[in-house]
N, C-alpha and C positions, 0 to 999 in steps of 0.2 A: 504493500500500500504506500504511497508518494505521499510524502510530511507535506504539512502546509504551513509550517510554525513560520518561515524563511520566506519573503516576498522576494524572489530571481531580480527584482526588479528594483531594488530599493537600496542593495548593493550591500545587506547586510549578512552576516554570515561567514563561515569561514569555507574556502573553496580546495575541493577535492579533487586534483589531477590526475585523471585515469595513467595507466601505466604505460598506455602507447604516445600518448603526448608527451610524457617522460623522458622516453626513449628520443624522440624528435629533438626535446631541448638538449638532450643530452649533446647531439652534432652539432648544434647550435653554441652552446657551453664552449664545446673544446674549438670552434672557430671565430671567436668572436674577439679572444686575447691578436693583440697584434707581433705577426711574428717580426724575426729579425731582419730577414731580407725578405722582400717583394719584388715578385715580376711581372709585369703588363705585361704579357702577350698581344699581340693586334692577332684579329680573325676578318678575313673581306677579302671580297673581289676589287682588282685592281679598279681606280679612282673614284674610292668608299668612301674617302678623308681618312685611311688609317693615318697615314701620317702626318696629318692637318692637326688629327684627337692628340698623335702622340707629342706635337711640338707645345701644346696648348697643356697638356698634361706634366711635360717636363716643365714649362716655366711655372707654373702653379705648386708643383711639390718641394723644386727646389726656393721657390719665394718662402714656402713655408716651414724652408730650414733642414727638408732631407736629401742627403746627397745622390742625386739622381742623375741618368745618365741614359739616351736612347743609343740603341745599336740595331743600325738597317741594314738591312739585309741586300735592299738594293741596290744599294751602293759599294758594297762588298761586291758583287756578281761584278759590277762596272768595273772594278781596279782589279779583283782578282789578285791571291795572297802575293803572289811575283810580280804584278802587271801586266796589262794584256797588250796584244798590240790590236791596230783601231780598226781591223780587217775582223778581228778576234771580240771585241768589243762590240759593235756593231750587229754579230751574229747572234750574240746573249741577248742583245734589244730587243730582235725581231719577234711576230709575234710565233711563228715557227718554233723558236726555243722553248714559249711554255705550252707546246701540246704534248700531252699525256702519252701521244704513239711513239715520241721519239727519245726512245731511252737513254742515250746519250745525254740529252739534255736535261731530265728526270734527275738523273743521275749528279750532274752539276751542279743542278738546282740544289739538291734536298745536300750536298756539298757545301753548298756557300751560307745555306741554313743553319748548320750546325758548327760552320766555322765561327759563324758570328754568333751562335748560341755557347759557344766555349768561350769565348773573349767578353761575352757579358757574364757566365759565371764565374768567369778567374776578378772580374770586377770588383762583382758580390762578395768572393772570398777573399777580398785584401778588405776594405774601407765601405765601399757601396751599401747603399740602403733599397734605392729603388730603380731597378730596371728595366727598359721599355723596350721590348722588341720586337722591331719594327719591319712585319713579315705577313706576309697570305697566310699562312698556316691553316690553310684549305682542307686539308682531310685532318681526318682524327689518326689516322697512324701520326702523321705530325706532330700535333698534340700531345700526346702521349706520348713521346720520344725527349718532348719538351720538359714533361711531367716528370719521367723517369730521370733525364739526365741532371736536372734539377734537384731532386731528393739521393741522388747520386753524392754529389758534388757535395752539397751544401746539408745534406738530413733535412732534420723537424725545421734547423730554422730558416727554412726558405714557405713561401707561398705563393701559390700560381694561380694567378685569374684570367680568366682571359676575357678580350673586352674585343665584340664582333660589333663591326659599322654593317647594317645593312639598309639598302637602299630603292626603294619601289617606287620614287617619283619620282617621273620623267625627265619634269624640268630641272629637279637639282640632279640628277644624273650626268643629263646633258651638260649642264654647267661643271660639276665637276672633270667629265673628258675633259673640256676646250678650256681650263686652267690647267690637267695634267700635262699635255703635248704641249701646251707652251711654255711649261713650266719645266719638264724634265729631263733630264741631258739625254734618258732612249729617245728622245725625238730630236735634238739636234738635226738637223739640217735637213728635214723634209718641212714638206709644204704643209698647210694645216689640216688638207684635205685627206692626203695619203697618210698623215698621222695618227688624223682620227679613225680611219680606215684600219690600219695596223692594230691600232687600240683594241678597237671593237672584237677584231681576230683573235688578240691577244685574252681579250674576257671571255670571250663564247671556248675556248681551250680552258681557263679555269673553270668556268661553269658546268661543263660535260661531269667533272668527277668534283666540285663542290659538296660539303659535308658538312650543316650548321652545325653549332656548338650544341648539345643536349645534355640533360642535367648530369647523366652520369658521369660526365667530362670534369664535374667539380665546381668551383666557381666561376660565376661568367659573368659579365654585361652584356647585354644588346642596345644598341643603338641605332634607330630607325631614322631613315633620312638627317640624320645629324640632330638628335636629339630632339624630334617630333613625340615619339616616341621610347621610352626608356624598359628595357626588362634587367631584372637584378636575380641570381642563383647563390643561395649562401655565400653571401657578401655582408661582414659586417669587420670591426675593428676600426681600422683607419679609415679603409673602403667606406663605410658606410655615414661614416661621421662628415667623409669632407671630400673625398674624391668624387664617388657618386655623386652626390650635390654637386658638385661641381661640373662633371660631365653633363647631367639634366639643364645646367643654367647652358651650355655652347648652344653655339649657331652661326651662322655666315652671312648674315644681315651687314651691312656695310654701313655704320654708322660709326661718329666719332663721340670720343670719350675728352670731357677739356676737365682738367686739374687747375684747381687756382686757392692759392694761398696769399692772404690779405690781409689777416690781421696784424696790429701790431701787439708785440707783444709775445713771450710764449705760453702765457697761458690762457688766450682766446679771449678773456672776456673783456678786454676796453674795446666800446666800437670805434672810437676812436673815430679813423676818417672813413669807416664803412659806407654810410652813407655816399659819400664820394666816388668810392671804388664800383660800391653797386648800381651806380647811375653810370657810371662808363663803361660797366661788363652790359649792362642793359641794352645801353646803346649801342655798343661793340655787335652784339648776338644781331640786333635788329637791323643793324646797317650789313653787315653781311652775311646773311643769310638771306633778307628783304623777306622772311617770314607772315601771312595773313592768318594770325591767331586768331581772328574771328570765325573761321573755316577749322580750325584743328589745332592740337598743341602738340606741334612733332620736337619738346625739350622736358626734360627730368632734371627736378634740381632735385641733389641728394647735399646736406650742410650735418656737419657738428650740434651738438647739442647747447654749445657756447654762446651764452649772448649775442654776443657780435656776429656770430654765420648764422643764427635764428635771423635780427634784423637783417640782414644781407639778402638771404634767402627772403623775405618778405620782401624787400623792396623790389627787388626785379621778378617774382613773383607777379608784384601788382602792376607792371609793367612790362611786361611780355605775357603773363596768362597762363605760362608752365605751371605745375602744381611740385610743390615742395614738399619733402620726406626728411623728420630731421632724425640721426643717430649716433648715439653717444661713442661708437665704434670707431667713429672719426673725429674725435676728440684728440689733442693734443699728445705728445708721447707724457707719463708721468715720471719727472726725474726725482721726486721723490726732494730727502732733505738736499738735495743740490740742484734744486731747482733755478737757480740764478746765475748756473755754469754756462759758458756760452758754449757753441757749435765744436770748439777746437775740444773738449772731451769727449764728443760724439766721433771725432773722427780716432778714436783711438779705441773704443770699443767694440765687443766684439757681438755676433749676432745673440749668443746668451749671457751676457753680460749685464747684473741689473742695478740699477740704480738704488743706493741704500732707501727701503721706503718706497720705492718707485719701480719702474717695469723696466725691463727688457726690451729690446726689438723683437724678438719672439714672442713675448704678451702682446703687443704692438700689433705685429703680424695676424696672431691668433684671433684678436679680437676685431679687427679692418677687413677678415673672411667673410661675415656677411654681405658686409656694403661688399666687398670684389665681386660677388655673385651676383648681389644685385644689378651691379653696372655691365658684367658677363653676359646678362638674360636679357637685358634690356634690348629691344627692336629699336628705341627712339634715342637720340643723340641725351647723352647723360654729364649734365654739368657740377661738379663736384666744389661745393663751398667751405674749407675748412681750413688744416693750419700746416705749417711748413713739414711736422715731421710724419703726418699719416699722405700727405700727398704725395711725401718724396719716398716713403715706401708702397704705396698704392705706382710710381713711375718706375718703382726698380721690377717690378712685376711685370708692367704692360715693354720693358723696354731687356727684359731677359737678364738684369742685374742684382747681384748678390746686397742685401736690403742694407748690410753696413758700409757696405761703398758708396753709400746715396747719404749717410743719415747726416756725417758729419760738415764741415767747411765745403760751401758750393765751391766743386773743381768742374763744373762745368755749365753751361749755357742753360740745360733744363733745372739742373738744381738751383742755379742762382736767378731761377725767372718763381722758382719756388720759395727764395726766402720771406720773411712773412712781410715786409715793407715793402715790397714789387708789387705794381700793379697790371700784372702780365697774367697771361694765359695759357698753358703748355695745354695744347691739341695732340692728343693721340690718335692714329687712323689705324686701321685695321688690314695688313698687306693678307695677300693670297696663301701662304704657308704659314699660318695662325701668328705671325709676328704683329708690330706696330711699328710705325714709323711718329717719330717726332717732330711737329712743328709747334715754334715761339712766337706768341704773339703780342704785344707791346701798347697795353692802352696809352 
């Protein structure tokens, strides 16, 4: 007979876990601690974006302080361990080398695969945390060879995920080709037509013997059309706290990201001459862009939680018609009792290094991950309102740089359009092989 004492629904009581959910948590338990090394695997048909995810993945892990490091495969086949000559090179290109019929080239292939899968675990086994390898790995024999020579190598403390791009709309298909061939040295010196042509030959060869990832393969991501779509297979630890999330935030929308640091001061809160600055960023956005916010608001202002970038963000708020998001995440660095040290002990610091009372560049970092994502996901141009030292580590990120060679004494043109009395703009664009490029701009 079924009690009635206990309302299911009231959330009182104490709960009874059958023994096969047990069982479940149990794989769950023992995957969830973060091992010592990690490897990305790429899983896809040639131009998936594996290597777009992997470039975007290496700047984001290593921003976040773990020494990380891709190793492609395809560009290993290109040089070949001796060097190839360009009669030799060329033939590895075409798409003739990756069909399945021709053993020779089978042969080469799944060769230059595990060359470079030996030279990422000798990595792993000196210093290396996380490795990215960046390969078709098209069938599951591969896979598993991956699997095995990994736990080989390395034991318990290695972990293999592997993360498959796949892609069923047209148009970003298509647009991926026609950034591949003009982008990859296999296409060097054909025309774009006989390139794309080669290409297409070259994917209908993988496709024939393609083999998706399945659960029994262990952990995986999928990735649909560049994160349209997101699947996850026992992924948790680090995976799930900050990579994942982070892979869900990509995408290939062409928009720009502007950093600007304005206040005076290092601790944000005198507006001091915000007002000022914010009528010139205002008018800056609107004279060129020539933007009709009556029609749409194609800008994100994301600001500090600081006085001074609250007002800021309001003013050009009510003067352009963007809608404003404020977050304490980009708040100033906290130096703690030395707080009155100027820039010249930041440049001698190191990324765990904390300040007595105060943070580190890695608390820094850790906590400026959500705004990163937000401004990652974002489809609409995203203007960032806050202070010299989360801007300059949000620049060492979009620009592939190590966060403590940004924090200290501006040694360069973007860091010193970042100090907080500039009244400049550093524009980041977004190139084709997941980097940014830099332009300064000078109210």
């Amino acid at each position: 007979m079924l009690s009635t004492k206990v309302d299911y629904y009231d959330g009182a009581g104490m709960m009874k876990v059958p023994d096969a959910v047990l069982a479940k948590l149990a794989v769950r338990s023992s995957l969830t601690p973060d091992s010592a090394k990690l490897i990305l695997a790429m899983v896809g048909l040639p131009a998936r974006g594996k290597s777009f995810i992997c470039h975007k993945l290496h700047a984001f892990l290593s921003w976040s302080g773990h020494k990380t490091k891709v190793f492609n495969a395809g560009q290993k086949r290109r040089s070949g361990s001796d060097g190839l000559t360009s009669e030799l090179r060329r033939k590895r290109s075409h798409a003739d080398f990756f069909s399945a019929s021709n053993e020779e080239a089978v042969n080469a292939r799944e060769q230059v695969a595990m060359e470079t899968l030996d030279e990422l675990l000798h990595w792993l086994a000196s210093d290396g945390e996380v490795a990215l390898f960046d390969a078709t790995n098209s069938k599951r024999s591969r896979r598993a060879a991956v699997v095995a020579r990994a736990k080989e190598t390395l034991g318990e403390r290695v972990s293999v995920v592997f993360i498959e791009s796949l892609c069923d709309d047209e148009a970003v298909l298509e647009a991926n080709l026609v950034a591949k061939v003009r982008a990859s040295p296999d296409f060097s010196g054909l025309d774009e037509a006989d390139a794309l042509a080669d290409l297409r030959l070259r994917i209908s060869n993988y496709e024939a013997v393609y083999e998706p990832v399945v659960d029994e393969e262990g952990a995986y991501v999928k990735l649909y059309n560049l994160s349209s779509k997101v699947t996850a297979h026992q992924v948790f630890g680090r995976m799930s706290k900050s990579v994942l999330p982070y892979m869900m935030s990509l995408h290939v929308r062409d928009r720009p990201v502007y950093l600007t640091a304005h206040l005076p001061g290092s601790d944000g809160h005198s507006i001091g001459n915000g007002s000022e600055f914010a009528t010139k960023l205002a008018q800056w956005w609107l004279r060129t862009h020539k933007v009709d916010y009556s029609a749409s608001v194609p800008l994100r202002l994301l600001s500090s939680t600081q006085p001074a970038a609250i007002f800021a963000a309001s003013e050009i708020s009510a003067q352009t018609g963007a809608p404003q998001t404020h977050q304490s995440g980009l708040n100033p660095l906290d130096r703690g009792t030395t707080a009155s040290s100027g820039d010249q002990l930041l440049s001698s610091m190191t990324f765990e290094e904390r300040f007595a009372g105060g943070e580190s560049f890695r608390d820094l970092v850790r906590r400026l991950e959500p705004s990163l994502l937000e401004i990652e996901a974002s489809m609409e141009p995203v203007l960032v309102l806050a202070h010299g030292s989360p801007c300059r580590a949000l620049r060492a990120y979009f620009l592939n740089i190590p966060v403590e060679e940004c924090m200290g004494v501006a040694s360069s043109d973007g860091a010193s359009a970042l100090a907080n009395e500039k009244h400049a703009v550093v524009e980041l664009l977004p190139k084709v092989g997941g980097g940014w490029q830099e332009v300064i701009h000078h109210l």
